[in-house]
C-alpha positions in Angstrom: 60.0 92.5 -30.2 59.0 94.1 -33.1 55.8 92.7 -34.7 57.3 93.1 -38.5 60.3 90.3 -36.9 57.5 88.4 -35.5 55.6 87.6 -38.5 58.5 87.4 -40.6 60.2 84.9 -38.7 56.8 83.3 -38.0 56.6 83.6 -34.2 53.8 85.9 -34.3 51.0 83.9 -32.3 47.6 84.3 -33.7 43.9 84.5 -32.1 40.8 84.5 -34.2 38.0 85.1 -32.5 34.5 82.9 -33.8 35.5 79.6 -35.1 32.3 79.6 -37.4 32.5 79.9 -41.4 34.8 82.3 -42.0 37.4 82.0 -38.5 38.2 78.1 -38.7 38.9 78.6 -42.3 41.6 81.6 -41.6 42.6 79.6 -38.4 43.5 76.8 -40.9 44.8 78.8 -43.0 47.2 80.7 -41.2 48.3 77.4 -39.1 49.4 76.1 -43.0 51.5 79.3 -43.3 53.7 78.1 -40.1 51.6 80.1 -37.3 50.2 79.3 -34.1 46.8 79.6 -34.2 44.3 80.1 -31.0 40.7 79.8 -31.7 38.1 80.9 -29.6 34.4 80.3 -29.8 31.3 80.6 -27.3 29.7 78.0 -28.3 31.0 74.8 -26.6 29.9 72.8 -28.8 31.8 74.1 -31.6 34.7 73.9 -28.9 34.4 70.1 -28.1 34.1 68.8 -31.6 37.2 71.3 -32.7 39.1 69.9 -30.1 38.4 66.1 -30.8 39.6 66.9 -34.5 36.0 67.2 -36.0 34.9 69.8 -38.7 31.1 71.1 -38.4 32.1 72.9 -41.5 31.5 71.0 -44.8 34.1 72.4 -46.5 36.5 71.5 -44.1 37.6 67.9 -43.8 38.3 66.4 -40.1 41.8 65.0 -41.5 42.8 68.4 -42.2 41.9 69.6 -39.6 43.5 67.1 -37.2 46.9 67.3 -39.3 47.1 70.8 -38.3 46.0 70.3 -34.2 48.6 67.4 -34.7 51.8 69.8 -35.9 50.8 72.0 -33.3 50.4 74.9 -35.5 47.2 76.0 -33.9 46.7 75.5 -30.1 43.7 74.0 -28.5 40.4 76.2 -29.4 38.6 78.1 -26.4 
């Protein structure tokens, strides 16, 4: 399928590699806009508390974050 239908009709799925300061905040971001999101990370720590709905990042608040793990825009982080 062509990737221009894909985005348009939002079934484009999206990785972002490095869930640190600036990938979970495009990760959210692009979940909001109707995508699924994948994040990956090496650091399993950052893994764990991602998956458990917990936000390392200040500016980003664990209810937002589990609001958008809980529409299943994003998939489980990596």
């Amino acid at each position: 399928m062509d990737l221009r239908i894909l985005i348009r009709t939002k079934k484009a799925k999206v990785a972002i590699i490095g869930m640190g300061y600036v990938g979970l905040p495009h990760a959210i971001e692009i979940a909001n806009c109707g995508f699924s999101v994948s994040g990956l990370d090496i650091k399993k720590e950052r893994v764990e508390s991602l998956n458990k709905g917990k936000s390392y990042i200040k500016d980003i608040k664990d209810k937002d974050l589990q609001e958008i793990t809980k529409k299943r825009k994003s998939r489980k982080f990596e």
